[in-house]
Backbone as XML, in Angstrom:
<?xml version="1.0"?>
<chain id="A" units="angstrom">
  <residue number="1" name="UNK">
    <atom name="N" x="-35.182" y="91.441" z="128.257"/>
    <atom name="CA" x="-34.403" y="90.762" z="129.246"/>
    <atom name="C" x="-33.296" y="91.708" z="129.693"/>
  </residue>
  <residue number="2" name="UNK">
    <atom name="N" x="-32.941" y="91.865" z="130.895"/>
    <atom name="CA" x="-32.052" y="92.775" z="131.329"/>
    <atom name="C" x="-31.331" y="91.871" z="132.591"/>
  </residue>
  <residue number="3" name="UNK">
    <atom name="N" x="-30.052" y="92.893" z="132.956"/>
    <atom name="CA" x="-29.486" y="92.332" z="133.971"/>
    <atom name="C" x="-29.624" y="93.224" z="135.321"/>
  </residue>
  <residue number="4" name="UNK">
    <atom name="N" x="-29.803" y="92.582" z="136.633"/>
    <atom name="CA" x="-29.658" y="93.383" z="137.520"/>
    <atom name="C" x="-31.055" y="92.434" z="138.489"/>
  </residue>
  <residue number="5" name="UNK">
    <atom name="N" x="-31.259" y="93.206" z="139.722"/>
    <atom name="CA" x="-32.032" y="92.648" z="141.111"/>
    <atom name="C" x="-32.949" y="91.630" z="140.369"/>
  </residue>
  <residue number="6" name="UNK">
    <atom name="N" x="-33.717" y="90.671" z="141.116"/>
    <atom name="CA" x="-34.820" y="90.101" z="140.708"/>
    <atom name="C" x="-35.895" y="91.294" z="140.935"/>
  </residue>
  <residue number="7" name="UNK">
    <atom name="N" x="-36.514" y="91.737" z="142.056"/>
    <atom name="CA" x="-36.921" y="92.805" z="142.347"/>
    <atom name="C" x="-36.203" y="94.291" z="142.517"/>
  </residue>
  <residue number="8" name="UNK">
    <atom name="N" x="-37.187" y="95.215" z="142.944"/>
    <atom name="CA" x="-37.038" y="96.454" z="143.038"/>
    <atom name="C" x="-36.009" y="96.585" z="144.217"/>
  </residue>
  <residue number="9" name="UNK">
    <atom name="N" x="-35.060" y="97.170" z="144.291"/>
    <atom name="CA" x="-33.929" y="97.162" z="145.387"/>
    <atom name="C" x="-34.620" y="98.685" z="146.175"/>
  </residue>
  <residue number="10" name="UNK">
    <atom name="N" x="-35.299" y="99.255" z="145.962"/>
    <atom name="CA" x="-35.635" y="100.093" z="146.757"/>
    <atom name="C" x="-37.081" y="100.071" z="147.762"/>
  </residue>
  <residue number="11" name="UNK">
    <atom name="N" x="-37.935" y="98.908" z="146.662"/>
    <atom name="CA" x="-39.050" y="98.540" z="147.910"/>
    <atom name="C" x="-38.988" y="97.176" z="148.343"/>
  </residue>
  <residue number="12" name="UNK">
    <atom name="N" x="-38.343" y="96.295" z="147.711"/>
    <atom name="CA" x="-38.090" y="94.976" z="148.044"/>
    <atom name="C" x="-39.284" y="94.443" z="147.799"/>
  </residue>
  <residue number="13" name="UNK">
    <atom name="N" x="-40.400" y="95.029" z="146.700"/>
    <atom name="CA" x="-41.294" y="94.514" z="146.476"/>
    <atom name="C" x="-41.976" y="94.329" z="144.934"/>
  </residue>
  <residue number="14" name="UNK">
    <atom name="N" x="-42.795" y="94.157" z="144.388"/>
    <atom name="CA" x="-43.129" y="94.621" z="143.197"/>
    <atom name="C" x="-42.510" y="92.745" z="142.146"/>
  </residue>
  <residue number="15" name="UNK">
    <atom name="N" x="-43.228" y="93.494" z="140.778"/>
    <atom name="CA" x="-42.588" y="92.691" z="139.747"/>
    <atom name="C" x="-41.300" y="92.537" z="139.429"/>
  </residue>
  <residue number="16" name="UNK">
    <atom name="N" x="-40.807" y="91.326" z="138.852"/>
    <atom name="CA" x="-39.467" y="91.572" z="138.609"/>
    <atom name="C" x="-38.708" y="92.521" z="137.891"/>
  </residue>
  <residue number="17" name="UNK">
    <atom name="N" x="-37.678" y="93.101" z="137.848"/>
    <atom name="CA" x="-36.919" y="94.127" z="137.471"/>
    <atom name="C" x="-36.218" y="93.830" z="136.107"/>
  </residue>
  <residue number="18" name="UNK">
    <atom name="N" x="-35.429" y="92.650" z="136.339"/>
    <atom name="CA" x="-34.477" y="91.730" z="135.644"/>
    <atom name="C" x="-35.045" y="90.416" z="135.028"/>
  </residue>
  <residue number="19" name="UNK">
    <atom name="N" x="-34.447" y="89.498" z="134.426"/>
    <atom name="CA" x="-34.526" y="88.030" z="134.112"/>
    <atom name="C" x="-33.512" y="87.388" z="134.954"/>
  </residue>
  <residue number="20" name="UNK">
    <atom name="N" x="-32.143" y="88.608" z="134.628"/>
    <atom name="CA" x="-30.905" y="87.679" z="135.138"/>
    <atom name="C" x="-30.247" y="88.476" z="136.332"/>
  </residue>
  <residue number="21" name="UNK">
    <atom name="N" x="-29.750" y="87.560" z="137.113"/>
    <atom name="CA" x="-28.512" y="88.192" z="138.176"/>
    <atom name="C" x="-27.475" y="88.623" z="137.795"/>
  </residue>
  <residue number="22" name="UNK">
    <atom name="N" x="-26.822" y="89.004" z="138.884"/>
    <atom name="CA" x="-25.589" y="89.589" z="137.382"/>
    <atom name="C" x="-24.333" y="88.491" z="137.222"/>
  </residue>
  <residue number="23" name="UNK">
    <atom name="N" x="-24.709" y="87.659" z="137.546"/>
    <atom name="CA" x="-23.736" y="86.350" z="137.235"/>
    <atom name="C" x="-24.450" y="85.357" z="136.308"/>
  </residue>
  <residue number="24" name="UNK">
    <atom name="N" x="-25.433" y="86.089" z="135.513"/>
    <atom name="CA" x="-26.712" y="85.506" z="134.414"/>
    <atom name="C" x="-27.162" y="84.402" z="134.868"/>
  </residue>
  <residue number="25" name="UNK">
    <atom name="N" x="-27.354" y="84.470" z="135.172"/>
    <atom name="CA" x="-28.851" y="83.048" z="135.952"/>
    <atom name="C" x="-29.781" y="83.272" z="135.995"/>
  </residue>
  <residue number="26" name="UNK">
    <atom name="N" x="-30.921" y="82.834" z="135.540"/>
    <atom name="CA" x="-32.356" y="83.309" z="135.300"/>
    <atom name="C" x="-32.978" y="83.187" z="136.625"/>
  </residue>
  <residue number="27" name="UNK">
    <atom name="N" x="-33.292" y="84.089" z="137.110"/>
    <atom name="CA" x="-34.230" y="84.202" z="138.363"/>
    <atom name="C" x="-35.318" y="83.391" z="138.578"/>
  </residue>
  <residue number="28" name="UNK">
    <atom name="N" x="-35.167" y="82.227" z="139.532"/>
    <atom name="CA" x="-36.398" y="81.142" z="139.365"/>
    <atom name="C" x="-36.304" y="80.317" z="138.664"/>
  </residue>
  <residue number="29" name="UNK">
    <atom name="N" x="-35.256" y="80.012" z="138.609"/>
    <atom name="CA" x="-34.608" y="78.552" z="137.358"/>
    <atom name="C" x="-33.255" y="78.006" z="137.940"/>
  </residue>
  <residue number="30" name="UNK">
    <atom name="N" x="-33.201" y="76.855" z="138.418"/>
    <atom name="CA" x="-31.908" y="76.757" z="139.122"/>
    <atom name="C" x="-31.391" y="76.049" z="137.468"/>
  </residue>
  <residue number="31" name="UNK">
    <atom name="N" x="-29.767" y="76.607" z="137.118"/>
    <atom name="CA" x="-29.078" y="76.116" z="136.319"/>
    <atom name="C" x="-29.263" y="76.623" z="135.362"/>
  </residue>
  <residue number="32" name="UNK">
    <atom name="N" x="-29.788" y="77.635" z="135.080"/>
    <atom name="CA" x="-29.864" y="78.116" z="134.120"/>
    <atom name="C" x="-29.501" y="79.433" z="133.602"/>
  </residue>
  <residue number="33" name="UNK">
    <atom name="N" x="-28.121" y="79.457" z="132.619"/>
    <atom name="CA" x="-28.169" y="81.264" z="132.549"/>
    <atom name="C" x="-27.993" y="81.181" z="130.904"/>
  </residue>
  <residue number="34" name="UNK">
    <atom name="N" x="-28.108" y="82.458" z="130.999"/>
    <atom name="CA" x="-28.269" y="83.338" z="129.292"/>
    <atom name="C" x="-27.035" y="84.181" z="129.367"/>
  </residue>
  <residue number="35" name="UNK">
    <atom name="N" x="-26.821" y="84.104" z="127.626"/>
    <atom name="CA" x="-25.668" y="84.411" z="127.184"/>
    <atom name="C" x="-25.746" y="85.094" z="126.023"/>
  </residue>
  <residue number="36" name="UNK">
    <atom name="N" x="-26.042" y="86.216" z="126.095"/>
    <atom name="CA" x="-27.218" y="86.655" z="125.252"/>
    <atom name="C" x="-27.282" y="88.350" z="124.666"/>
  </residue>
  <residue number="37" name="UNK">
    <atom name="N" x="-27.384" y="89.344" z="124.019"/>
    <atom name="CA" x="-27.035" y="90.316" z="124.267"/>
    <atom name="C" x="-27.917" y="91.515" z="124.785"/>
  </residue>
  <residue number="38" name="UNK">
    <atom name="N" x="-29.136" y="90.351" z="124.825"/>
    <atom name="CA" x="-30.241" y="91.207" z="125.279"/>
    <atom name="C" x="-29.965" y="91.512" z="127.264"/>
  </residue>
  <residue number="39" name="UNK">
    <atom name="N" x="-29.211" y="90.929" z="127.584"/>
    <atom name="CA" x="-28.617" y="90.721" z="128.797"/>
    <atom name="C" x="-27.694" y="92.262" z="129.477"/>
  </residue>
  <residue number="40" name="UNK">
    <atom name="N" x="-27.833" y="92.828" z="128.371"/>
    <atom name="CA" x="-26.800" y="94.411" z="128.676"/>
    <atom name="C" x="-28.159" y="95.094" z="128.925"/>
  </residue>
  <residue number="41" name="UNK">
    <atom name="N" x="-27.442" y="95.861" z="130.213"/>
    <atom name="CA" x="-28.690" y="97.208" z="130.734"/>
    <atom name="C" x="-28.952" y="97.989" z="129.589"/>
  </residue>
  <residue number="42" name="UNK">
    <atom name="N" x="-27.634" y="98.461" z="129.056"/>
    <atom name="CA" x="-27.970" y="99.643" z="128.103"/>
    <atom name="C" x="-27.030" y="98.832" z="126.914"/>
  </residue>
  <residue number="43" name="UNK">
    <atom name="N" x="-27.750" y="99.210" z="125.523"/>
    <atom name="CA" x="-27.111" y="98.496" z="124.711"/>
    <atom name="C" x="-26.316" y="99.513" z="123.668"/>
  </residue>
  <residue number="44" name="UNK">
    <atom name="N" x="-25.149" y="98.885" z="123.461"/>
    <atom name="CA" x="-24.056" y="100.422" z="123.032"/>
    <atom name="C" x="-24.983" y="100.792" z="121.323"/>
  </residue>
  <residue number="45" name="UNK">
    <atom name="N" x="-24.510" y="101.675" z="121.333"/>
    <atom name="CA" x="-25.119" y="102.635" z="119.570"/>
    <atom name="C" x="-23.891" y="101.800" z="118.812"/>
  </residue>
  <residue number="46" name="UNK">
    <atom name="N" x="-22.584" y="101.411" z="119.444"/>
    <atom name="CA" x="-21.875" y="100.352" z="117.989"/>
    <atom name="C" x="-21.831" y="99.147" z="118.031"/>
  </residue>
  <residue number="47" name="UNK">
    <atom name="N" x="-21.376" y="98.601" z="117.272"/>
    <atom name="CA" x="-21.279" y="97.075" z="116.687"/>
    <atom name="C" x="-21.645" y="96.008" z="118.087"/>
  </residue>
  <residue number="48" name="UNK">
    <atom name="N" x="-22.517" y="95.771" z="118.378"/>
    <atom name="CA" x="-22.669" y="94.756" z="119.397"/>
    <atom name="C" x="-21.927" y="93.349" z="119.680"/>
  </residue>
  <residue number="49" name="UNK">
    <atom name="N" x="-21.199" y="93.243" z="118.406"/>
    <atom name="CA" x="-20.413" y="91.806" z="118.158"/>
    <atom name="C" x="-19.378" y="92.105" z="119.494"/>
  </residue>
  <residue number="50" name="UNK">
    <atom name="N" x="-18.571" y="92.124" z="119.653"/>
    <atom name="CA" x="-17.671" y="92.451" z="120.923"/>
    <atom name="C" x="-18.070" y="92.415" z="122.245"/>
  </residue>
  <residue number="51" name="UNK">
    <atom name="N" x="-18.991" y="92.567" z="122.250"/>
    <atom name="CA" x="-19.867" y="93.276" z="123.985"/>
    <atom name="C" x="-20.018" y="91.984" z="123.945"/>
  </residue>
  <residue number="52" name="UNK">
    <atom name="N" x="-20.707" y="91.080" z="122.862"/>
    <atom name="CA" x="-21.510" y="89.633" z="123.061"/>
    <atom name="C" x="-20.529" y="88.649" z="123.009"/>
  </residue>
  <residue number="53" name="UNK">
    <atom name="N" x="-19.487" y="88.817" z="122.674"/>
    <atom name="CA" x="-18.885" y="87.995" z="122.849"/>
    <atom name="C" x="-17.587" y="88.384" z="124.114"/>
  </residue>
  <residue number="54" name="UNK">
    <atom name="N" x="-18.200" y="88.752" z="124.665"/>
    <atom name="CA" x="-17.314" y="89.312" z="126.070"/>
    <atom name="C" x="-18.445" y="88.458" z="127.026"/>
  </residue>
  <residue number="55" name="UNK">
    <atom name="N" x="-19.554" y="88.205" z="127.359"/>
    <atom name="CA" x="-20.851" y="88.200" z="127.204"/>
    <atom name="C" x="-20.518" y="86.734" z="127.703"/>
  </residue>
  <residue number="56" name="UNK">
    <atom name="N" x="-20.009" y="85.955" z="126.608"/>
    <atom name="CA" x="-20.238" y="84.647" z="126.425"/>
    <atom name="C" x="-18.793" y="84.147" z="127.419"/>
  </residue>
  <residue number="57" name="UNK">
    <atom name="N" x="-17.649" y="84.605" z="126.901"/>
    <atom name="CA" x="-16.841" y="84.505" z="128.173"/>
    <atom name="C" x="-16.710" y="84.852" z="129.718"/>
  </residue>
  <residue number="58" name="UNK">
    <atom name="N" x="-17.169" y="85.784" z="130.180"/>
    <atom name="CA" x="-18.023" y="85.648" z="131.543"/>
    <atom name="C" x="-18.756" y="84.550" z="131.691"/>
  </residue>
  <residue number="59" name="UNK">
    <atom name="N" x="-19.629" y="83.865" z="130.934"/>
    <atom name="CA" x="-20.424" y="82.870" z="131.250"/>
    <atom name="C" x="-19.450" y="81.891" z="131.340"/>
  </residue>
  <residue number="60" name="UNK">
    <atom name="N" x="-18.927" y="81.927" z="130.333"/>
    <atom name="CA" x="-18.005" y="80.317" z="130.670"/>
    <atom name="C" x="-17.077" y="80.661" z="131.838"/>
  </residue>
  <residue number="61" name="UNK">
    <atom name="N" x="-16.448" y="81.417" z="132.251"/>
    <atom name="CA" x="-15.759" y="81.626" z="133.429"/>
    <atom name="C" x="-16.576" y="81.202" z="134.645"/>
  </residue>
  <residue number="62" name="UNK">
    <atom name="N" x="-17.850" y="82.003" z="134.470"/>
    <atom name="CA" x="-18.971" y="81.509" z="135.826"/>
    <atom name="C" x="-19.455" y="80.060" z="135.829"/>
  </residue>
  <residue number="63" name="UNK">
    <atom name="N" x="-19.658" y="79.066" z="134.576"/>
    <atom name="CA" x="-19.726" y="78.232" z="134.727"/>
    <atom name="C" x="-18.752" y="77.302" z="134.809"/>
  </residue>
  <residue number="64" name="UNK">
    <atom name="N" x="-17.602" y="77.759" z="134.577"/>
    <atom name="CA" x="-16.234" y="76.432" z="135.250"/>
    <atom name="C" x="-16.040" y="76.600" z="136.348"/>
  </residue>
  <residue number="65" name="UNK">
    <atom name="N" x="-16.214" y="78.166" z="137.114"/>
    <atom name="CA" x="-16.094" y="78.266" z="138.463"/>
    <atom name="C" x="-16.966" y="77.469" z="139.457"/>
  </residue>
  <residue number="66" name="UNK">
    <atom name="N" x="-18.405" y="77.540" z="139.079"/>
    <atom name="CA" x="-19.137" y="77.045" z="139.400"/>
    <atom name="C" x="-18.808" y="75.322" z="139.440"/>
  </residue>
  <residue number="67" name="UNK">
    <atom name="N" x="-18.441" y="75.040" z="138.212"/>
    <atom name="CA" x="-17.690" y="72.904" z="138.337"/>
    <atom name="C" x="-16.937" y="72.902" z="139.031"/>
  </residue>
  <residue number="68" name="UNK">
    <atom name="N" x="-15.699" y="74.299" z="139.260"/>
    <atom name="CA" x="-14.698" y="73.859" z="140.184"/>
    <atom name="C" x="-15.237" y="73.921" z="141.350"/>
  </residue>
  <residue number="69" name="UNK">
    <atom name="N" x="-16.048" y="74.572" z="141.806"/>
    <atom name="CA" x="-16.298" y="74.546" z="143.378"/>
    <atom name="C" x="-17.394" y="73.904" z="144.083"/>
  </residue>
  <residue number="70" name="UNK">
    <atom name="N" x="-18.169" y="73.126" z="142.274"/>
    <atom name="CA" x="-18.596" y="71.640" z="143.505"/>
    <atom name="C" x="-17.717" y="70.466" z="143.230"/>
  </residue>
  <residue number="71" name="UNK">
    <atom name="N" x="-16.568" y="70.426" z="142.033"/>
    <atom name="CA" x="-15.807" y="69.389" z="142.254"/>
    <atom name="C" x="-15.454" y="69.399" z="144.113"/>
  </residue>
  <residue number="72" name="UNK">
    <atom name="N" x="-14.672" y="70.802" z="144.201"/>
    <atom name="CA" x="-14.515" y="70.569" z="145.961"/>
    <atom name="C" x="-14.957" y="70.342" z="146.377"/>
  </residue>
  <residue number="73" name="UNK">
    <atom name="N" x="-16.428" y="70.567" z="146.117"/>
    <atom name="CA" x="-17.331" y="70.115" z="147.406"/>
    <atom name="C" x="-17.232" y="68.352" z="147.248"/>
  </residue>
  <residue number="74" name="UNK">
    <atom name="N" x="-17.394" y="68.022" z="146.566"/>
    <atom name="CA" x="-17.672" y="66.522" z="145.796"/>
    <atom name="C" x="-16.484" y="65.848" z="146.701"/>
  </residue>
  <residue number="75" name="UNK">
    <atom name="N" x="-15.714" y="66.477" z="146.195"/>
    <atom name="CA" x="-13.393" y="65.926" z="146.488"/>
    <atom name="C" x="-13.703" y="65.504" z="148.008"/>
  </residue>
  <residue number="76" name="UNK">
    <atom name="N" x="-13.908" y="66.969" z="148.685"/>
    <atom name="CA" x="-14.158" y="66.984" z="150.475"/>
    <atom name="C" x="-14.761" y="65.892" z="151.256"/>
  </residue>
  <residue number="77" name="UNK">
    <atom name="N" x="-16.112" y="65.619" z="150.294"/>
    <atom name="CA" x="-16.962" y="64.985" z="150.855"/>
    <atom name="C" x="-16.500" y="63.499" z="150.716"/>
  </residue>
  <residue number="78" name="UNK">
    <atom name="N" x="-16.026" y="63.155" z="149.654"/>
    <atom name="CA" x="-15.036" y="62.115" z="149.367"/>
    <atom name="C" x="-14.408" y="61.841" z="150.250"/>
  </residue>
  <residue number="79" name="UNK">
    <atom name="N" x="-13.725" y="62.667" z="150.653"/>
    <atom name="CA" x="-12.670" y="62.481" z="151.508"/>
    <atom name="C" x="-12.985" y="61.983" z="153.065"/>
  </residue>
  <residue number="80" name="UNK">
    <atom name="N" x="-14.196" y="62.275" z="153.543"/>
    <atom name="CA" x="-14.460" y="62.251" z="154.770"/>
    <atom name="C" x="-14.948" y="60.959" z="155.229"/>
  </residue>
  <residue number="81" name="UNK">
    <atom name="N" x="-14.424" y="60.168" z="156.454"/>
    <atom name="CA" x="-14.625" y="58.586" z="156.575"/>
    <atom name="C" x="-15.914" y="58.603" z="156.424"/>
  </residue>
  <residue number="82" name="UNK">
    <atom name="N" x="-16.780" y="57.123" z="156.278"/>
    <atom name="CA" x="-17.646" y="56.869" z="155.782"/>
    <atom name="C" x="-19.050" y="57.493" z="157.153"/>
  </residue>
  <residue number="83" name="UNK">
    <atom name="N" x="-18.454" y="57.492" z="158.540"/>
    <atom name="CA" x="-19.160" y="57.347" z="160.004"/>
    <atom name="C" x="-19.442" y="59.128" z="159.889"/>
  </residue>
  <residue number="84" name="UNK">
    <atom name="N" x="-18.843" y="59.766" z="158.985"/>
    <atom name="CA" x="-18.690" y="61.435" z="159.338"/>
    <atom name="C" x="-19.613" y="61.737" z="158.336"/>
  </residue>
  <residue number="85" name="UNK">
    <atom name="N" x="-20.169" y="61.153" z="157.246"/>
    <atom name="CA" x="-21.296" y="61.355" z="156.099"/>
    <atom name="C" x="-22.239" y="61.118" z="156.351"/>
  </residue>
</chain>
């Protein structure tokens, strides 16, 4: 499992490259990402504990961002008289 394009960025064609985007979301799975350390392009020669848990906080950052910005959407839509929905 790696991170980076779904496909080949140079023919725009071919098998997939990656699993994940680089905001970890599994390519072809809505809602779904990995948190994981198999997720690093290149994996360091030391202690992997650190990297993975750097790893796991990006994810949670991307996924509260992600609640906060359909709460807005949610809030907005709320907001708008009933004749405008």
């Amino acid at each position: 499992m790696k991170i980076g394009p779904g496909i080949d960025p140079q023919t725009q064609l071919g098998p997939l490259v990656s699993v994940v985007d680089p905001l970890l979301r599994v390519h072809g799975v809505d809602g779904l990402r990995v948190a994981h350390a198999s997720v690093m392009p290149t994996i360091t020669t030391g202690n992997t504990n650190a990297p993975s848990i750097m790893i796991g906080e990006r994810v949670a950052d991307f996924v509260s961002g992600d609640a906060a910005s359909l709460s807005q959407v949610l809030n907005s839509v709320a907001a708008q008289p009933a004749e405008e929905q």
